[in-house]
C-alpha positions as a printed NumPy array, in Angstrom:
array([[ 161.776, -117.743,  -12.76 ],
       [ 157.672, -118.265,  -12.64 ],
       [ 155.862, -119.245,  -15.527],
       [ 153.992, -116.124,  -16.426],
       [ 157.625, -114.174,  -16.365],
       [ 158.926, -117.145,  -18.908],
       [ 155.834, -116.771,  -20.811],
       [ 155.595, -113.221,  -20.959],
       [ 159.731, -113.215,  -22.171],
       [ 158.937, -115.682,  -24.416],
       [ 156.845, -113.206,  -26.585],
       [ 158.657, -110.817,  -27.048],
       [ 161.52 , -113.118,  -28.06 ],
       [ 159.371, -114.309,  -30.709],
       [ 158.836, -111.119,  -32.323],
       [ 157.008, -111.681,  -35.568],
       [ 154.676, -115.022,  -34.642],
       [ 153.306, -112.73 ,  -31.343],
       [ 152.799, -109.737,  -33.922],
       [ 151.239, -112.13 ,  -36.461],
       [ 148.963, -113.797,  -33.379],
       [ 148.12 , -110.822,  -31.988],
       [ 146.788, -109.099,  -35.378],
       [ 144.324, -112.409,  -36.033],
       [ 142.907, -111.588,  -32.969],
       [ 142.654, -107.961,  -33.334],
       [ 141.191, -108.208,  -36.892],
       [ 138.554, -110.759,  -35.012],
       [ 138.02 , -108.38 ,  -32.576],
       [ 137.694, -105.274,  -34.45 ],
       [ 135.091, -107.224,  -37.073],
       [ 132.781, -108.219,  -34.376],
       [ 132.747, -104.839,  -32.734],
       [ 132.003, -103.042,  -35.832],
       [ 129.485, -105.795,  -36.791],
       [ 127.632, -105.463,  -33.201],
       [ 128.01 , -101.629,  -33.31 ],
       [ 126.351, -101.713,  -36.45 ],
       [ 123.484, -104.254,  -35.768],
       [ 123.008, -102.419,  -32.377],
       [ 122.243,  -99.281,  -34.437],
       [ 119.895, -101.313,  -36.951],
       [ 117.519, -102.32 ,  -33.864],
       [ 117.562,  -98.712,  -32.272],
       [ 116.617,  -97.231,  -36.202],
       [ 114.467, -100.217,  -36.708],
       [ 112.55 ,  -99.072,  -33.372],
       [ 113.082,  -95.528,  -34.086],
       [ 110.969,  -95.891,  -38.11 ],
       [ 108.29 ,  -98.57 ,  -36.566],
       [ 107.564,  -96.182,  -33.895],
       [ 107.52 ,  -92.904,  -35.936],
       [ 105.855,  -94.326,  -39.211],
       [ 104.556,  -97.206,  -39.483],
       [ 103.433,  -99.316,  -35.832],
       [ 103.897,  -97.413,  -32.892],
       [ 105.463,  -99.222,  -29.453],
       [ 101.123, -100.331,  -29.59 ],
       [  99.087,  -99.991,  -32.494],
       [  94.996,  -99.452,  -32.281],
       [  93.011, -100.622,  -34.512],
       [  89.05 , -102.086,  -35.486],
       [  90.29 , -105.939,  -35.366],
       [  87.903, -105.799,  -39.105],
       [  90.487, -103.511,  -40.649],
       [  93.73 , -105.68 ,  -39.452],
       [  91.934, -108.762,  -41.037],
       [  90.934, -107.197,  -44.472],
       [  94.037, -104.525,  -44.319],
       [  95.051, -105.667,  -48.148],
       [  92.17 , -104.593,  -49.448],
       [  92.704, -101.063,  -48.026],
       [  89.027, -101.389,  -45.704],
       [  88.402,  -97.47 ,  -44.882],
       [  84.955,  -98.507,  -43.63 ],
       [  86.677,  -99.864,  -40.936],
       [  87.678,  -97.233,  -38.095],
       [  88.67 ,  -96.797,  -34.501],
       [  85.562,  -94.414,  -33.595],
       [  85.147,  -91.755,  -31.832],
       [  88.976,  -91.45 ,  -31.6  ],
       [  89.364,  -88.708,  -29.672],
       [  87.758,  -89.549,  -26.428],
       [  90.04 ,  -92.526,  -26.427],
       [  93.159,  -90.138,  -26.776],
       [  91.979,  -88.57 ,  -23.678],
       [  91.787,  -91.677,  -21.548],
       [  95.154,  -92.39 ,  -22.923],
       [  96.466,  -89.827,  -21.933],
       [  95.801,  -90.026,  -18.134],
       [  97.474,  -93.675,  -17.74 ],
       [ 100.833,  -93.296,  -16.176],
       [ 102.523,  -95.304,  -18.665],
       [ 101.644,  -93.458,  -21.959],
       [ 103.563,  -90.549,  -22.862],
       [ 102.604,  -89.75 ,  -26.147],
       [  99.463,  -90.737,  -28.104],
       [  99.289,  -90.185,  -32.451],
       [  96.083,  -90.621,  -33.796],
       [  95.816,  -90.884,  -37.581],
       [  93.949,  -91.442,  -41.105],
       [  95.784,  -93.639,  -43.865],
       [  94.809,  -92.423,  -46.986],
       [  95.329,  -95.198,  -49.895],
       [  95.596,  -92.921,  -53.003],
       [  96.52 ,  -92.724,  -56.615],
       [  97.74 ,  -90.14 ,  -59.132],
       [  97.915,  -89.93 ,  -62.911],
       [ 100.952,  -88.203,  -64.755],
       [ 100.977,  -88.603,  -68.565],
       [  98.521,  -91.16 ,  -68.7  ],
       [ 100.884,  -93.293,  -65.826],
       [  99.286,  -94.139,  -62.656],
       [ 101.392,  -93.055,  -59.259],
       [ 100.398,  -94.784,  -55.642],
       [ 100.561,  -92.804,  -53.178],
       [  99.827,  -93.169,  -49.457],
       [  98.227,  -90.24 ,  -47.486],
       [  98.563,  -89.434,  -43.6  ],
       [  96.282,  -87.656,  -41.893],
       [  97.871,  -86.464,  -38.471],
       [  96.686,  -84.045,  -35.454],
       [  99.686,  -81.368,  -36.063],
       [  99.486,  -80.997,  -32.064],
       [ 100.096,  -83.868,  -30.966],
       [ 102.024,  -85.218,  -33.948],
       [ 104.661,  -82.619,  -32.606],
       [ 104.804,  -83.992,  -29.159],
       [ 104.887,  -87.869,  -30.76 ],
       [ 108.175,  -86.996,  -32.929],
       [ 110.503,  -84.62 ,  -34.528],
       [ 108.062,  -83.115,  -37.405],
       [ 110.518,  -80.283,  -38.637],
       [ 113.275,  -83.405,  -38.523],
       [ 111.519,  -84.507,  -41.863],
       [ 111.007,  -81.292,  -43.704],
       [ 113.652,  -81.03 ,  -46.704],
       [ 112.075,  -78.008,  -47.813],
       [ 109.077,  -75.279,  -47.022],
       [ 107.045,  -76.105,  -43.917],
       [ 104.677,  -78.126,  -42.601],
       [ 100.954,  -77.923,  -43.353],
       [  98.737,  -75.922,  -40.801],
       [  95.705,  -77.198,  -38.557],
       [  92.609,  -77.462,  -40.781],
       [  93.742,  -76.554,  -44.083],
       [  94.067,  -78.152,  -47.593],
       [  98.064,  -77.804,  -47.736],
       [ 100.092,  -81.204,  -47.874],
       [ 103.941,  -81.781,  -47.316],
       [ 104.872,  -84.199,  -50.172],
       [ 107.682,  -87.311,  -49.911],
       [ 110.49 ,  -85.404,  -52.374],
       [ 110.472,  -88.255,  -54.76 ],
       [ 106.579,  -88.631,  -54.843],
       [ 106.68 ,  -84.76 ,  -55.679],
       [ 109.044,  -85.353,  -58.454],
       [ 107.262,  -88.472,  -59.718],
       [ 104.003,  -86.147,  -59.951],
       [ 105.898,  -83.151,  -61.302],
       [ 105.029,  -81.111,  -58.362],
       [ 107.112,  -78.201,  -57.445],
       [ 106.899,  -76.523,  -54.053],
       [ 103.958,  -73.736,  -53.919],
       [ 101.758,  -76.273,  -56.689],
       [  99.032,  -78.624,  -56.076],
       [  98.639,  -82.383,  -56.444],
       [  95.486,  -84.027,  -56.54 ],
       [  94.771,  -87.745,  -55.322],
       [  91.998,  -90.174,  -56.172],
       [  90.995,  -92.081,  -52.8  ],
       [  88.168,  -94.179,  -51.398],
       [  86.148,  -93.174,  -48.732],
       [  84.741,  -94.79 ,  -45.259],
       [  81.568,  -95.07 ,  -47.133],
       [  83.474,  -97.199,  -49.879],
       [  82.588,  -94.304,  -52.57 ],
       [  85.401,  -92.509,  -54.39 ],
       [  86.646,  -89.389,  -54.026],
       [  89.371,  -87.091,  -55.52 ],
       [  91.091,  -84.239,  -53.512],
       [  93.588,  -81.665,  -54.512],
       [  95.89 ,  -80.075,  -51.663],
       [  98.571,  -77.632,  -51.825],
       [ 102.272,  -78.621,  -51.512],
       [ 103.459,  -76.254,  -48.868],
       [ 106.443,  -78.647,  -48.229],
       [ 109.278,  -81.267,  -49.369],
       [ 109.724,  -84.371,  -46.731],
       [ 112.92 ,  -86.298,  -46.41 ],
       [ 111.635,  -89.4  ,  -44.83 ],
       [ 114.672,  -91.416,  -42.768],
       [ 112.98 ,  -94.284,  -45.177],
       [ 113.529,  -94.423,  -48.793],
       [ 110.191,  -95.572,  -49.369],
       [ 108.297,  -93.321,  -47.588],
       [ 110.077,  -90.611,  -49.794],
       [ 108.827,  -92.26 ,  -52.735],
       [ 105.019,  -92.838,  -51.526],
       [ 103.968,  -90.836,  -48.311],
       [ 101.946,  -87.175,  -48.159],
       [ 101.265,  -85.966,  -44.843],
       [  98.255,  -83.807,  -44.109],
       [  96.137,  -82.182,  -41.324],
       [  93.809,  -85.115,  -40.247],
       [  90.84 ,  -82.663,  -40.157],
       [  91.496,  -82.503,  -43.906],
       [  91.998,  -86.392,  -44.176],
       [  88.631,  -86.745,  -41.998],
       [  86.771,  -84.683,  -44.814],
       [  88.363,  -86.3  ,  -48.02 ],
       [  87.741,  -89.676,  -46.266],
       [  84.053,  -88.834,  -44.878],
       [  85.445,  -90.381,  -41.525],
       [  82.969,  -89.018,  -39.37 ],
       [  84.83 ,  -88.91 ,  -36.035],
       [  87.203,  -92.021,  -36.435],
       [  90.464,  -92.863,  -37.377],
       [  92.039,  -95.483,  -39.008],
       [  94.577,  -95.983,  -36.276],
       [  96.169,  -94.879,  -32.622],
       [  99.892,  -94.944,  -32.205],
       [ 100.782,  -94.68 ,  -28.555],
       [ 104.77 ,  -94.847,  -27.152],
       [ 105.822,  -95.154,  -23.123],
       [ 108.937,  -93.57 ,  -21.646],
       [ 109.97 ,  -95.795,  -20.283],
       [ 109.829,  -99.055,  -22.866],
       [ 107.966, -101.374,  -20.644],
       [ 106.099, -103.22 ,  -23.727],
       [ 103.642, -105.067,  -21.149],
       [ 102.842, -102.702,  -18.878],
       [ 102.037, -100.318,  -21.853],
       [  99.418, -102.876,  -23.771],
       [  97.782, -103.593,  -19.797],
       [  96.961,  -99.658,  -20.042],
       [  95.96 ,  -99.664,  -23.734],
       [  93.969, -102.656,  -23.131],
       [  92.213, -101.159,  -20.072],
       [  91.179,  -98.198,  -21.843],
       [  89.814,  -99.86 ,  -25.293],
       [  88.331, -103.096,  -23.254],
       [  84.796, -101.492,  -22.98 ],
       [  84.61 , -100.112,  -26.1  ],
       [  81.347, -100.88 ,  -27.572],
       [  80.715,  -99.328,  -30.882],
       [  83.933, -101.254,  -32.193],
       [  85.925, -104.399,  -31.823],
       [  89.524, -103.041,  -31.444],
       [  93.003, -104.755,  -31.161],
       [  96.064, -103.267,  -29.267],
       [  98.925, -104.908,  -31.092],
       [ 102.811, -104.706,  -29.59 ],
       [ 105.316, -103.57 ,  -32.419],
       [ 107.378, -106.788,  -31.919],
       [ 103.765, -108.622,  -33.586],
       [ 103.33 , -106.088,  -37.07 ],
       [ 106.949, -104.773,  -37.967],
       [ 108.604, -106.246,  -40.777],
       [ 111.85 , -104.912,  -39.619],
       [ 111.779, -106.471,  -35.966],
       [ 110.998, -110.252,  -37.851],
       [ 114.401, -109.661,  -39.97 ],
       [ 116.451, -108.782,  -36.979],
       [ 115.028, -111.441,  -34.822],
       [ 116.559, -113.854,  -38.18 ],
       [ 119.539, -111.287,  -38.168],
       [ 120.851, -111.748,  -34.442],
       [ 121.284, -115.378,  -35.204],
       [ 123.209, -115.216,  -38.252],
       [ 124.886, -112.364,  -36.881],
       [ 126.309, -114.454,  -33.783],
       [ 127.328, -117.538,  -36.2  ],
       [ 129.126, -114.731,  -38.662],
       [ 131.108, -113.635,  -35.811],
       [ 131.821, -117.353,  -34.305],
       [ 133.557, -117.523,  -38.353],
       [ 135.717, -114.306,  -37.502],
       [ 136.702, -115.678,  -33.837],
       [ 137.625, -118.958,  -35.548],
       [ 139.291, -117.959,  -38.533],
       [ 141.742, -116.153,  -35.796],
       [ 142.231, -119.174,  -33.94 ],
       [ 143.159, -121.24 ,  -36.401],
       [ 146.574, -118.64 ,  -36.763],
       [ 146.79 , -118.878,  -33.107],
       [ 147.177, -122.469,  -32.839],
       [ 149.575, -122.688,  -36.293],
       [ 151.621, -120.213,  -34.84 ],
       [ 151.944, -121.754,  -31.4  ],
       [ 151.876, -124.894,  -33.179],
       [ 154.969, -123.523,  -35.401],
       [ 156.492, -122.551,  -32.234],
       [ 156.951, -125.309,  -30.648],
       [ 158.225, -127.498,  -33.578],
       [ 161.115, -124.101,  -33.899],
       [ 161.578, -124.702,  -29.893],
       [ 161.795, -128.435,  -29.595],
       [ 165.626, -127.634,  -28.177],
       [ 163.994, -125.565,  -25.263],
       [ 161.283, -127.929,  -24.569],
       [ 163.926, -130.506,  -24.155],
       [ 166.034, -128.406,  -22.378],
       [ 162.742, -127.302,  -19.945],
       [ 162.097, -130.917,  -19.333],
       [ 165.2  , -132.09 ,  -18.887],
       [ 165.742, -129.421,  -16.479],
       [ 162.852, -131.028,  -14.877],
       [ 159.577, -129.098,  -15.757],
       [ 156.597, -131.08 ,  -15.811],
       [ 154.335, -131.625,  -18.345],
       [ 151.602, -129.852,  -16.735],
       [ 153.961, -127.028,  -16.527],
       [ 154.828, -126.647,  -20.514],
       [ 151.267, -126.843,  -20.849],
       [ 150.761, -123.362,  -18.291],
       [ 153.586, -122.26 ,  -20.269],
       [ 152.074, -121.752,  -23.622],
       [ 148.47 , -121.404,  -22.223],
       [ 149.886, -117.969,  -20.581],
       [ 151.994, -117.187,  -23.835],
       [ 148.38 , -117.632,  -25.969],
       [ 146.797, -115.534,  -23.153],
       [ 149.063, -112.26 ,  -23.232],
       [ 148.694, -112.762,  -26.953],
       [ 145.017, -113.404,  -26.648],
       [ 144.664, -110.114,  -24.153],
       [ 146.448, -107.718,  -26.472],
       [ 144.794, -108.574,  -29.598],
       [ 141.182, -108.498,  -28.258],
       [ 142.538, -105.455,  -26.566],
       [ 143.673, -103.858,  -29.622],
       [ 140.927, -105.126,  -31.646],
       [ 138.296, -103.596,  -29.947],
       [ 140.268, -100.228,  -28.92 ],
       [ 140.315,  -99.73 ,  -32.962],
       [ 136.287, -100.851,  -33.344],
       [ 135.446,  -98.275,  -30.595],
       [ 137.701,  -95.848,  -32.629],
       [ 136.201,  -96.563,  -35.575],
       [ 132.603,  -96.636,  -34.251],
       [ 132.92 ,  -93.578,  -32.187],
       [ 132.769,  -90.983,  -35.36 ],
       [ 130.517,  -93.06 ,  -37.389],
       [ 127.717,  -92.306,  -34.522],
       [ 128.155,  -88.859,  -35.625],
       [ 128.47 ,  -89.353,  -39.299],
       [ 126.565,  -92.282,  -39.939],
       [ 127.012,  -94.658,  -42.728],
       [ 125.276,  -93.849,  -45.916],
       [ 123.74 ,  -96.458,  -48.213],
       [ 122.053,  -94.119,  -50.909],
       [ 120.446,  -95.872,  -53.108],
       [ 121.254,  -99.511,  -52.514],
       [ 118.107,  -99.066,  -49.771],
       [ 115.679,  -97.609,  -52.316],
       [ 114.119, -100.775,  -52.744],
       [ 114.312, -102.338,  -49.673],
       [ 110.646, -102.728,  -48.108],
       [ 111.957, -103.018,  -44.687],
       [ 111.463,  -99.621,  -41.762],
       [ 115.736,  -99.005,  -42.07 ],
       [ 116.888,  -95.43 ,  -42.831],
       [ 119.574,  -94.69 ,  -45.512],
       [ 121.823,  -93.432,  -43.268],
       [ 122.864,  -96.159,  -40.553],
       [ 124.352,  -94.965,  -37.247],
       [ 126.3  ,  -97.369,  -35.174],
       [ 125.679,  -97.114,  -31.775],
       [ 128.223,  -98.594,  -29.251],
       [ 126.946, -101.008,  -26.484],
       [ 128.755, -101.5  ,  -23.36 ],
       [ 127.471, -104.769,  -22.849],
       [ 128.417, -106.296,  -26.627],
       [ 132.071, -104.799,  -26.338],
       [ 132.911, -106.135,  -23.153],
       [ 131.536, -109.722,  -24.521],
       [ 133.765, -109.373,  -27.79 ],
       [ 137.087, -108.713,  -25.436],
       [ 136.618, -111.451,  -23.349],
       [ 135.166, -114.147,  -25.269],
       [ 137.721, -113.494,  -28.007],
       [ 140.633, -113.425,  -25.056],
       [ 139.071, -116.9  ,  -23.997],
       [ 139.156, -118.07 ,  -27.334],
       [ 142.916, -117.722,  -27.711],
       [ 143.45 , -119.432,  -24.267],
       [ 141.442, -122.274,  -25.528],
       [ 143.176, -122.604,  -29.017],
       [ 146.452, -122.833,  -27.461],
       [ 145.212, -126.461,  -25.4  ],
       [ 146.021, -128.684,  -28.173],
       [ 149.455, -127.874,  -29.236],
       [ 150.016, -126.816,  -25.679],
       [ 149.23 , -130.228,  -24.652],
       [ 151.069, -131.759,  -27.691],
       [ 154.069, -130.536,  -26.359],
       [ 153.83 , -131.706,  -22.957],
       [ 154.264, -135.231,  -24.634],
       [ 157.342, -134.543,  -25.956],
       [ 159.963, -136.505,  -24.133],
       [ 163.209, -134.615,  -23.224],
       [ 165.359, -137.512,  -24.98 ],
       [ 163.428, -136.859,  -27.827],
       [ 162.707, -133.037,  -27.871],
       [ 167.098, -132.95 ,  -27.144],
       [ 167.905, -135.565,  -30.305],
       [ 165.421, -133.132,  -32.88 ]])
């Protein structure tokens, strides 16, 4: 009879230590998948939030305002904004273009001061750039060139607005004078980010350029490819601002300015070291159970040797016992994190309020997202991992003598 046969009758004949084996390596398995699932869908909502809200794939800006940005320097502007949202528009690698106004603002409730940040976006394009009605909780968004606002729902509670009212916002303009503004709340937003919900108004940027005194600039341009080529996307933002003279202007990749991006750069690594833990944590029952094993089958070892099967041999032996074990609980393991992962792309996985607080661009609700690549690396590497942790008692059997092995 060949090895693998002997091997492969071997466990089933051990019953419970294969069962116990094979769920240390499925539990392993099933962990990681779930844990790359999930960090997979982190990254694409991390991208997904920088994008939308905050950075853009490339950010505009006057290189003044990214150097004083703390102190909120509206003076500071991309100029004449809307000839460069032209140009953008005929490279081959932009596909959509967001021009806006940040509006750093304040309110006062019962003597209690509220910050609140304004955006001032072209409703036009804004549509094309991303899913506007995706935000709206309640009413509708504001029209083209008028005073109405759609309010983050917990900024409109914190002001004791109600849908139909009015909130008005103390700002300072481009011409560093302030100015207060009232707009009417025509609609509730349900940012994907907690703390946009608790902070953000949106508004028609001709309305933003007017409370602002912006005179034909913006305080930013958000621009996205379609095809996620980073560099060839900044070479065609680059060509287009190079010449600008009126204004020093930087075109800044997302990777530089997200917050989010930094953490999951840290992330990956502690990630991959978290899941070494789970991979190791299951070998360690694979080798005491193969390790138990052969002290239980010191008879048959004998008997193999004596019936002259090499050492080299009882080593193949158990190496192909730890791989069918190895096989079927990374096969199991990540059947069950695909099953798992598979409905929770659909239903997503709901933090609440734990991410309130959290000053990072990740939504509330998470949505694992299943990568090919990541899944096939968790079966294999946690298959290999079994075959490995069965060398050492594999090899500590070999040694046994048949004399020896026979006498025990």
């Amino acid at each position: 009879m060949s090895i693998p046969r002997i091997a492969f009758r071997n466990v089933f004949r051990n019953g419970r230590r294969s069962l116990l084996s094979i769920i240390a390596i499925a539990v392993a398995a099933f962990s990681i998948t779930m844990l790359f699932s999930v960090l997979e869908g982190i990254k694409v909502d991390v991208r997904h939030n920088a994008w939308n809200y905050e950075t853009g794939e490339v950010r505009i800006r006057n290189a003044d305002f990214d150097r004083y940005e703390h102190l909120n320097p509206t003076q500071y502007v991309v100029p004449e904004y809307r000839q460069i949202v032209d140009l953008l528009h005929e490279r081959p690698r932009v596909s959509q273009v967001s021009p806006r106004i940040n509006i750093p603002a304040g309110a006062f409730r019962d003597g209690r001061q509220i910050a609140a940040r304004g955006i001032g976006i072209d409703l036009e394009l804004e549509r094309r750039y991303q899913d506007l009605e995706s935000i709206v909780a309640e009413g509708r968004l504001p029209e083209a060139g008028t005073s109405e606002a759609i309010l983050g729902r917990t900024l409109a509670r914190d002001l004791g607005v109600e849908l139909g009212g009015q909130a008005t916002f103390l700002t300072q303009t481009r011409l560093r004078t302030s100015n207060a503004f009232t707009v009417d709340v025509v609609g509730l937003a349900e940012f994907p980010i907690p703390a946009l919900n608790q902070s953000v108004f949106m508004l028609p940027i001709e309305s933003a350029s007017r409370y602002l005194r912006m005179q034909g600039g913006v305080s930013e341009i958000l621009v996205k490819s379609d095809n996620g080529d980073l560099e060839a996307l900044l070479s065609d933002v680059r060509e287009v601002v190079k010449d600008r003279e009126s204004a020093t202007l930087n075109v800044t990749p997302w990777t530089e300015v997200s917050g989010g991006w930094a953490y999951l750069q840290m992330a990956d690594a502690v990630y991959m070291i978290v899941a070494l833990v789970f991979f190791i944590l299951g070998s360690t029952v694979v080798i005491n159970t193969t390790m138990m094993t052969i002290h239980e089958r010191t008879l048959e070892i004998g008997t193999l040797g004596a019936m002259g099967m090499r050492g080299s041999e009882l080593v193949r032996l158990f190496f192909n016992e730890a791989a069918y074990l190895g096989l079927a609980g990374s096969l199991i393991g990540v059947l069950a994190g695909i099953g798992v992962t598979i409905p929770l792309q659909e239903i997503g996985i709901d933090f609440g309020e734990a991410m309130d607080m959290a000053n990072m661009d990740i939504s509330a609700v998470l949505y694992p997202v299943l990568n090919l690549r990541s899944t096939l690396f968790v079966f294999f590497y946690s298959s290999v991992v079994a075959m490995i942790a069965s060398v050492f008692p594999a090899r500590r059997a070999a040694r046994l003598k048949p004399v020896e092995a026979l006498r025990d």
